[in-house]
N, C-alpha and C positions, 0 to 999 in steps of 0.2 A: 553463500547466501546470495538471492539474488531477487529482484523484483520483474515483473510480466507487467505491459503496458498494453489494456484493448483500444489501439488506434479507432475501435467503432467507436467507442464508450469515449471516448477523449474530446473535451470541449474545445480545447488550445489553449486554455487559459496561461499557461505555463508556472505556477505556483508549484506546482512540482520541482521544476527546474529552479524556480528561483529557492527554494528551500534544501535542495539537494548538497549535503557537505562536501563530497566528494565529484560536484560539477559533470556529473554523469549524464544527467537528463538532456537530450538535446529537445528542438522542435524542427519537423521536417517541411519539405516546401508550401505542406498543408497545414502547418502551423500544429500539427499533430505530435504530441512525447514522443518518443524512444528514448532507450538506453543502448548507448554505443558500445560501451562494454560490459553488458551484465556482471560478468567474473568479477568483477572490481568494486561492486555492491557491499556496499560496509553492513547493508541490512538496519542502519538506525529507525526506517520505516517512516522520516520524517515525510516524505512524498504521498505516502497510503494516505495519513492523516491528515493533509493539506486539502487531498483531491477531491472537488467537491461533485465530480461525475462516479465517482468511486470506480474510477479506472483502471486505478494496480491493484495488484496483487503481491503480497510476499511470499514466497515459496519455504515453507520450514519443513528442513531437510531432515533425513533421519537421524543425522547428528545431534540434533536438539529435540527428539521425538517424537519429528510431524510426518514421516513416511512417507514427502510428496504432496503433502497439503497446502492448500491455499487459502491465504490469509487479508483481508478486506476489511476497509472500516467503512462504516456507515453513522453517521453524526444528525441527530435531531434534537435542537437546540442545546439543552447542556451537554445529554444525553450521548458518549460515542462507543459504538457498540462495533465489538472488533468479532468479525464472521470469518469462521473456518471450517472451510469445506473439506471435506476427509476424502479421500482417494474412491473410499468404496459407496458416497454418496451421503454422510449424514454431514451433516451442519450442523455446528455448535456457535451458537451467541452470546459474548461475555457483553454485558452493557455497563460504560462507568460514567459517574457523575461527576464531569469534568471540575463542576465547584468543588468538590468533595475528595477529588484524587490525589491534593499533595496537601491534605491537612494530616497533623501528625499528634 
């Protein structure tokens, strides 16, 4: 598993990095993400859901049964709706209410 950082789309903010468990996220001389070792991506996805440029991506692999799809959150106020784009072009939007997600 692994996550895709768009160096356009990336503010510098670095809250990716700082929430990264596995200290992977670096910031480059432009103050821009990467990951230095992709392979080594635990996939927790705490970075997708930090980034408020919605600049990564998760990649769910056929293992889990995303074929290559790419995986994005997008947050408006409670509201964070996690976007996946399907190889062959359709999009699918799950939206949750952040208040609402760990009541049991």
């Amino acid at each position: 598993m692994s996550i895709a950082i768009d160096k356009q789309k990336c503010i510098g903010c670095g809250r990716c990095r700082n929430v990264c468990p596995g200290s992977l996220i670096k910031l480059d001389s432009d103050n821009r993400a990467y990951i230095k070792y992709p392979k080594d991506c635990w996939g927790c996805t705490s970075c997708i859901k930090e980034c408020p440029a919605y600049a990564i991506s998760f990649y769910l692999g056929a293992d889990i049964g995303g074929m290559g799809s790419l995986v994005h959150t997008e947050k408006k106020g409670d509201i964070l709706s996690w976007i996946i784009d399907k190889p062959e072009g359709e999009t699918i939007k799950i939206d949750i209410n952040q208040k609402e997600s760990n009541k049991y």
